[in-house]
C-alpha positions in Angstrom: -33.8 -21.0 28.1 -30.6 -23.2 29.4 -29.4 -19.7 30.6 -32.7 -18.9 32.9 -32.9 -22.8 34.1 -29.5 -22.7 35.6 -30.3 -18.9 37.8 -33.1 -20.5 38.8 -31.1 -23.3 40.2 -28.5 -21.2 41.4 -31.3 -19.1 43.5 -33.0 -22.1 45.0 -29.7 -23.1 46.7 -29.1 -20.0 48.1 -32.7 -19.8 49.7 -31.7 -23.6 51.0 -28.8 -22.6 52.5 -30.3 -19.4 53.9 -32.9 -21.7 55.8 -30.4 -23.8 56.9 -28.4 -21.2 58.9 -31.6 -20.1 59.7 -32.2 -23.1 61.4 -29.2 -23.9 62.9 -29.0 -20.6 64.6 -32.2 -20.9 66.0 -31.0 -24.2 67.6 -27.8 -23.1 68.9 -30.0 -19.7 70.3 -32.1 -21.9 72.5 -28.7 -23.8 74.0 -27.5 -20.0 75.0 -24.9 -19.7 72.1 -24.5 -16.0 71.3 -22.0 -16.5 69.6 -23.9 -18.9 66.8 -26.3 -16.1 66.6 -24.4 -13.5 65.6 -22.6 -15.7 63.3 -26.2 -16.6 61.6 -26.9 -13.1 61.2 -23.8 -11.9 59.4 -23.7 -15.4 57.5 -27.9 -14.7 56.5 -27.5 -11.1 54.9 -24.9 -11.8 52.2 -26.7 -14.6 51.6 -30.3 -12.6 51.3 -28.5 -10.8 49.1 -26.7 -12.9 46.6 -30.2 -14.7 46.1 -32.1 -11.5 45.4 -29.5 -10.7 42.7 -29.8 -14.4 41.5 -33.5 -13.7 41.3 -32.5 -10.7 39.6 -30.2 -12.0 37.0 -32.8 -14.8 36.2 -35.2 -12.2 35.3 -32.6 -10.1 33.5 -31.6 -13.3 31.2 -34.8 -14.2 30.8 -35.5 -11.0 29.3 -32.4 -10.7 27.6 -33.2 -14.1 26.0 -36.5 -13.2 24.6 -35.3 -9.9 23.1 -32.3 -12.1 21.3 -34.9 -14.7 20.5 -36.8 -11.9 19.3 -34.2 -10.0 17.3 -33.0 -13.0 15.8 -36.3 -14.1 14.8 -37.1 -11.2 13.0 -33.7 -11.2 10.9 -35.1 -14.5 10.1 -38.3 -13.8 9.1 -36.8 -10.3 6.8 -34.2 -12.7 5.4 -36.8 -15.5 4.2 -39.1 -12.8 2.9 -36.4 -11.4 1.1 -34.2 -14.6 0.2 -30.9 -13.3 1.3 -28.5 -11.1 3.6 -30.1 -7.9 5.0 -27.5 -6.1 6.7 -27.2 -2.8 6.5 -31.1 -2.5 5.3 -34.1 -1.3 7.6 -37.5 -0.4 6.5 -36.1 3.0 6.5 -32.4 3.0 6.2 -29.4 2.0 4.3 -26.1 1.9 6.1 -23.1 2.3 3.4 -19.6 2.9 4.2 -16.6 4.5 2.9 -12.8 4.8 3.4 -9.9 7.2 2.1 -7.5 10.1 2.9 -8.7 13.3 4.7 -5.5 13.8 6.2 -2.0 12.4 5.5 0.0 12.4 2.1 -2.5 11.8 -0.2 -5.4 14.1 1.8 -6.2 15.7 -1.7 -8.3 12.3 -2.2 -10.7 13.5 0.2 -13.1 15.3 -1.5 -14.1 11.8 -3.3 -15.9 10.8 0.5 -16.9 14.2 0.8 -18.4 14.6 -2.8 -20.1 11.5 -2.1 -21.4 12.5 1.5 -23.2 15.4 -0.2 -24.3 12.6 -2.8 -26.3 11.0 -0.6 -27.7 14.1 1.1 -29.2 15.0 -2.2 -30.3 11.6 -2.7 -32.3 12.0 1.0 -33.4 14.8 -0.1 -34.6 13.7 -3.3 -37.0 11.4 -1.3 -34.5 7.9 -0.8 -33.9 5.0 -3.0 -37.3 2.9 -2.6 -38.0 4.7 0.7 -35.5 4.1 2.3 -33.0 6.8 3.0 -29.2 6.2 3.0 -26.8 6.9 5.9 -23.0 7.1 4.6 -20.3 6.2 7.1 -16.5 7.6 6.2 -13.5 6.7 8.0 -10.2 8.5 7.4 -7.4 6.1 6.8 -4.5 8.9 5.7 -3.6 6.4 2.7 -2.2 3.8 5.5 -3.1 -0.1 4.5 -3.3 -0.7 8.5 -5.4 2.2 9.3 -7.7 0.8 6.4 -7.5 -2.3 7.7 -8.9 -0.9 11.2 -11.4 1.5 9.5 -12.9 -1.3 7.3 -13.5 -3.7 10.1 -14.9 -0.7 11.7 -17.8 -0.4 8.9 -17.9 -4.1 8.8 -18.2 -5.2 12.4 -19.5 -2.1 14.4 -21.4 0.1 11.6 -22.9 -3.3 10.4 -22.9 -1.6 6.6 -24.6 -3.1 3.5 -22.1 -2.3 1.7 -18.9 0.3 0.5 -18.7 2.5 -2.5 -15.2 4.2 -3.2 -12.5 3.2 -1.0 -9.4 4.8 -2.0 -6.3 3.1 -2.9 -4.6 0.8 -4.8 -2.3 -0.8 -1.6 -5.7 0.3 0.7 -7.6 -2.4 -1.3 -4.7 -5.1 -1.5 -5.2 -5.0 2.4 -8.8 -5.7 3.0 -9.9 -7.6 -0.4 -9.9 -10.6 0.9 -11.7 -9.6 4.1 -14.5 -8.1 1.9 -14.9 -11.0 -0.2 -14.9 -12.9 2.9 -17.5 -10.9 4.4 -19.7 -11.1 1.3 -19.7 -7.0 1.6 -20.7 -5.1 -2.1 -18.1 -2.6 -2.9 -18.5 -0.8 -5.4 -16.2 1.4 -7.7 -13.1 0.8 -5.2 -11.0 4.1 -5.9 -8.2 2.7 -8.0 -7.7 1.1 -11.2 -6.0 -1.8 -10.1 -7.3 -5.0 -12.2 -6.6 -7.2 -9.0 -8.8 -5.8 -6.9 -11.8 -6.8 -8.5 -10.7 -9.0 -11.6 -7.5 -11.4 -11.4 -9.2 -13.7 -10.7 -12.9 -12.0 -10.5 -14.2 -11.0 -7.2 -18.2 -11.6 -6.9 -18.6 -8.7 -4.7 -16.8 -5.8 -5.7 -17.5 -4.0 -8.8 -14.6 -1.9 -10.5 -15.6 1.5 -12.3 -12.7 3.3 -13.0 -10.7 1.9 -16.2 -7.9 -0.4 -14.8 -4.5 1.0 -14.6 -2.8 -1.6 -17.5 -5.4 -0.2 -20.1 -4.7 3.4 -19.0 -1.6 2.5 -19.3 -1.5 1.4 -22.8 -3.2 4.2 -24.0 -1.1 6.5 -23.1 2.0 4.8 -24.0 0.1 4.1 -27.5 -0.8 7.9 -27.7 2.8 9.0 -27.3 4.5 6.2 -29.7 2.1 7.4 -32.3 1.0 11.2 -31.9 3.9 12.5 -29.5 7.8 11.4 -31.3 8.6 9.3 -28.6 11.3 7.0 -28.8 12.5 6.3 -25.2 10.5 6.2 -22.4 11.4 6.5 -18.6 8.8 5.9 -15.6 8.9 7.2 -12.1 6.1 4.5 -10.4 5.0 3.9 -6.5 6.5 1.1 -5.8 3.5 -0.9 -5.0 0.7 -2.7 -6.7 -0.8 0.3 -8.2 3.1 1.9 -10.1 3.4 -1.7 -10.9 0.7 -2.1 -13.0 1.0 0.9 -14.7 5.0 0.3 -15.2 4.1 -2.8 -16.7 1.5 -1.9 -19.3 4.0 0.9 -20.6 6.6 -1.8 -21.2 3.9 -4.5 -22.8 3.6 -1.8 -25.5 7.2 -0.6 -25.6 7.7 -4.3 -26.4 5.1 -4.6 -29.1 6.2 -1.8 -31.1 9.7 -2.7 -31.3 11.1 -0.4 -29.2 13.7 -0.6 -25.9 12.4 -1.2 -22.7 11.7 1.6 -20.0 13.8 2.7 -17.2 11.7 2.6 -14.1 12.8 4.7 -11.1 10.5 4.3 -7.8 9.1 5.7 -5.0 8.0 5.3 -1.5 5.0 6.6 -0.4 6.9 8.1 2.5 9.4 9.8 0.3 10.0 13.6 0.4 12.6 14.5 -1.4 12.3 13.5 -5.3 16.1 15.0 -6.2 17.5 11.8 -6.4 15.0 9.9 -8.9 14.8 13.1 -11.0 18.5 12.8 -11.7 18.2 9.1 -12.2 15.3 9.8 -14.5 17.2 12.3 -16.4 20.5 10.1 -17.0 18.4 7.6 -18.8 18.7 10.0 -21.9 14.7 9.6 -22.5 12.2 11.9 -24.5 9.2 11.0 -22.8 8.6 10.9 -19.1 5.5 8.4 -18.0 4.5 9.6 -14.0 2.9 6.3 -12.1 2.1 8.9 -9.3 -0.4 10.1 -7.0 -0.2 14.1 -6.9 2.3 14.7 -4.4 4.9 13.4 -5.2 3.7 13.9 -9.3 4.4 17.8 -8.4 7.6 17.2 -5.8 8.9 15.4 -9.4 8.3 17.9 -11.7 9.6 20.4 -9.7 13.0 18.8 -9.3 13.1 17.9 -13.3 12.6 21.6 -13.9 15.7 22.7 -11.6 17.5 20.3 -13.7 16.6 22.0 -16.6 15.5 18.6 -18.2 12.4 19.3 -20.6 11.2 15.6 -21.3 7.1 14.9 -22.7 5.0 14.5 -19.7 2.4 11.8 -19.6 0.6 11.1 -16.5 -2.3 8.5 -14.9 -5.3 10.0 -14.5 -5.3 9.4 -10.9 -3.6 13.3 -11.3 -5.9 14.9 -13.2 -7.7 17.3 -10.7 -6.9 20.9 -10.3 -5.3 20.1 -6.9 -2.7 18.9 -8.7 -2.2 22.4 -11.1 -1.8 23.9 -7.9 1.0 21.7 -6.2 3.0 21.6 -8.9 2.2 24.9 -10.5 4.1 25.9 -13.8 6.1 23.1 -14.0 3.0 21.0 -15.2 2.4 22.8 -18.2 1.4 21.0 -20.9 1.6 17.8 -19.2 -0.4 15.2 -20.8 -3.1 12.9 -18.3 -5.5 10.3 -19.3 -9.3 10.6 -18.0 -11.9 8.6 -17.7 -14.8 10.6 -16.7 -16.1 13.3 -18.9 -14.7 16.8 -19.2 -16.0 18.9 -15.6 -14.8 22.4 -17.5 -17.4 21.8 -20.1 -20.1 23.2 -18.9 -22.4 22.0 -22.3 -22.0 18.3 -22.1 -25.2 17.0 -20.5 -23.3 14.3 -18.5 -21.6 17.6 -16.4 -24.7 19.5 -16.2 -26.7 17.8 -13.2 -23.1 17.3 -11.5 -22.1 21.5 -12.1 -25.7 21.9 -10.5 -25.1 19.6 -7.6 -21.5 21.0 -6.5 -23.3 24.5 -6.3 -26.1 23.5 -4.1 -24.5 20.7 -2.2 -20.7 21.7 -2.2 -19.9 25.0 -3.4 -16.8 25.0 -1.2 -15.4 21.9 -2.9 -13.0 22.3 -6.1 -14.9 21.2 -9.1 -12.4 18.9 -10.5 -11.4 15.4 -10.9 -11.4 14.5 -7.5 -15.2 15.2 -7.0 -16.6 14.0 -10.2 -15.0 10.7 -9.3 -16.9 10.9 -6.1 -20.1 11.8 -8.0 -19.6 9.1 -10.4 -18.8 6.6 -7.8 -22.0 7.3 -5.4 -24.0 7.7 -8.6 -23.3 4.0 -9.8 -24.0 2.6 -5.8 -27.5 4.7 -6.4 -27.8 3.1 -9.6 -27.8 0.0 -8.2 -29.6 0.2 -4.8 -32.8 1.6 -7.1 -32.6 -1.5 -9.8 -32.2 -3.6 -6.6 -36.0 -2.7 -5.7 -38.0 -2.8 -2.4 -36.9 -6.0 -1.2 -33.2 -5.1 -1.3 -30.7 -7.6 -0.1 -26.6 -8.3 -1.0 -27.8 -10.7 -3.2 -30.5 -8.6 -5.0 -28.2 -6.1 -5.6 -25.4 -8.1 -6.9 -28.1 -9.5 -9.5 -28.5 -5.6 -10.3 -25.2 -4.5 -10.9 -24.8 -7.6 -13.2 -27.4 -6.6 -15.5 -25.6 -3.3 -16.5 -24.7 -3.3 -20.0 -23.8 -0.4 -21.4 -24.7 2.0 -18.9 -24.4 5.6 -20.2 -27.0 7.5 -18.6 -24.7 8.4 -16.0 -21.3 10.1 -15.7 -19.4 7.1 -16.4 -18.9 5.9 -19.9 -20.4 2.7 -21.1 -20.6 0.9 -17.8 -21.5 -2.9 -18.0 -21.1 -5.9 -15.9 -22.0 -9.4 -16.4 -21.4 -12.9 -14.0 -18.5 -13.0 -15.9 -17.2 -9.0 -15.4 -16.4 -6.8 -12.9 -14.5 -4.3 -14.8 -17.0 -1.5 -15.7 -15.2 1.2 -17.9 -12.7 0.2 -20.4 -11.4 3.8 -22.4 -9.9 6.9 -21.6 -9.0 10.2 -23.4 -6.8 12.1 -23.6 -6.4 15.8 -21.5 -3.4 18.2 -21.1 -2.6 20.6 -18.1 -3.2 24.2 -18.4 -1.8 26.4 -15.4 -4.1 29.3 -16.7 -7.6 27.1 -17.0 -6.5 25.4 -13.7 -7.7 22.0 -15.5 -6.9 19.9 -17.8 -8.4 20.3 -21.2 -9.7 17.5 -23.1 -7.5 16.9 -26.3 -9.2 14.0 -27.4 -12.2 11.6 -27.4 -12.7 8.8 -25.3 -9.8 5.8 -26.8 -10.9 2.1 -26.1 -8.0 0.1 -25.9 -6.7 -2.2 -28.7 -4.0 -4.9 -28.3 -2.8 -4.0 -31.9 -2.3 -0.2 -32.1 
């Protein structure tokens, strides 16, 4: 309203002064001044002109004004009815986002947002989530922290999206966590199994799915003390939050059972050539061999071990266990043991991989049925899950409330999800699979292990 007041003032002056040089002119005419009129006339059309925009501007903020008013008052009036933050949500849409590799080193990654793209299509097609369909926004980050950075604020400030299921990566996550808790933005099942991201000390909007990387890690490292003969352990970890954590659960068990810390060897996310750690890795004189790895540089690894001729027990995070990774690393991964925490995609019997076999046929039967994808099914599966208990009047708040009433959520592909004010860790247990070059997947060796402090 301040905003139409002042054009109005602004085009009364310039009428004023128009009818002054009117005025004037018409004097200094009758005295025989040409020269006063021709001034007049130049001087009167800019002047004509700058007051017709004026008028023109007035009406444009005045317009202008009421839509905002209008816009804003309707925002207003959806946010009361609801009692709480609406972004993202129309009467007919929801906006959620998504972030990860499609190109880059870790590019593999990408059929998680493309598993969950097709997700959501079946979920529209399926009729919506409390009819409302749901529009999924990806950005490509190629594993960069500040392209994720970029893409985020992308979803966030441009997109305008309720909220993010499934961005990828343990460093990715370190470098917009506190924007999205900030922001007040769900995410849910961040791509990594990094306890800080969600739990130390517990974030209110983001919701972890995948078992966290220092239970994984004692598992496995509990698994090979007891069932494997090992004795000595090396590690080859990304040196970042996400090795770290894993490096660190290995040797909290190492301690526990008595026996000599690990030798850890890293790696750069950049890095090409793994000759040099392989060596390092091999002078350590250990039996077992624990990879804190994301798949390419997992296979550029086992490669160089093999020229060496060193033949140590292989244990692996789970973040490798995807036939992508059989194929980069081809024989050499034989055998090699990985941890999972979703439910066996080669066996075509279990109930939980039925519905997901049946989706990848219809929805993606160009995608590699594998790890990668049943993450991404279980990922977008759990952000359904939670948009439907959220009900009709969906807002941030009303689906935070949701989530937080999961307790023990099996139906699913996950295992025995729960959540509480308290917890944001959903899955706590893995099992155990190894890698067979012939299957091109990982076979299940065991059932699903919750972790216990004293084994």
């Amino acid at each position: 309203m301040k905003q139409l007041q002042r054009a109005r003032r602004s085009a009364l002056r310039f009428y004023s002064t128009l009818m002054l040089v009117i005025i004037i002119a018409g004097l200094l005419a009758a005295c025989g001044d040409n020269t006063a009129t021709t001034a007049a006339t130049t001087t009167a059309a800019p002047a004509t002109t700058t007051a017709a925009a004026a008028t023109t501007a007035a009406a444009t903020t005045a317009a202008a004004a009421t839509t905002a008013a209008a816009t804003t008052a309707s925002v207003a009036t959806t946010a009361a009815a609801t009692g709480g933050n609406t972004t993202g949500v129309t009467d007919t849409e929801i906006v959620i986002g998504g972030w990860g590799p499609q190109t880059g080193p870790a590019a593999v990654y990408g059929a998680i947002d493309r598993t969950i793209a097709g997700y959501f299509k079946k979920v529209n097609d399926d009729g919506g989530i409390n009819g409302r369909k749901v529009k999924f926004i990806y950005e490509d980050d190629a594993y960069s922290p500040p392209r994720t950075v970029t893409a985020v604020k992308k979803l966030v400030e441009q997109d305008k999206v309720f909220g993010i299921v499934a961005g990828l990566g343990t460093p990715n996550n370190v470098a917009v966590m506190d924007y999205l808790v900030a922001s007040g933005v769900p995410h849910v099942a961040p791509a990594t199994g990094s306890s800080i991201i969600c739990c130390q000390p517990l974030k209110k909007n983001i919701f972890a799915l995948q078992t966290n990387y220092s239970v994984e890690g004692a598992i496995l490292t509990q698994y090979a003390v007891a069932n494997l003969s090992t004795k000595k352990v090396a590690v080859f970890y990304q040196n970042d939050p996400f090795g770290k954590e894993g490096y660190m659960a290995i040797d909290g068990v190492l301690k526990a059972k008595g026996l000599a810390a690990s030798t850890g060897v890293t790696y750069e996310t950049t890095d090409k050539d793994f000759s040099s750690q392989a060596l390092k890795l091999q002078q350590t004189g250990a039996d077992t061999l624990i990879l804190w790895s994301t798949p390419q540089p997992t296979a550029g690894l086992l490669k160089e071990i093999d020229k060496l001729g060193w033949k140590p027990t292989i244990l692996m995070s789970g973040v490798n266990a995807d036939p992508s990774t059989i194929a980069l690393a081809g024989s050499t991964i034989e055998g090699a043991w990985s941890a999972g925490w979703l439910p066996d995609y080669t066996n075509a019997s279990d109930p939980k991989v039925v519905p997901y076999l049946d989706f990848m046929k219809k929805y993606l039967p160009n995608e590699v049925v594998g790890g990668f994808s049943v993450s991404g099914y279980a990922e977008a599966e759990l952000m359904a899950t939670g948009l439907k208990k959220a009900g009709k009047n969906l807002t941030r708040e009303s689906f935070i409330a949701a989530m937080e009433s999961l307790n023990g959520f099996d139906e699913g592909m996950a295992y025995k999800v729960s959540y509480s004010p308290t917890s944001r860790q959903g899955q706590n247990a893995v099992y155990l699979a190894q890698a067979s070059v012939k299957d091109k997947a990982f076979v299940k060796k065991t059932d699903f292990i919750e972790y216990k402090p004293t084994n």
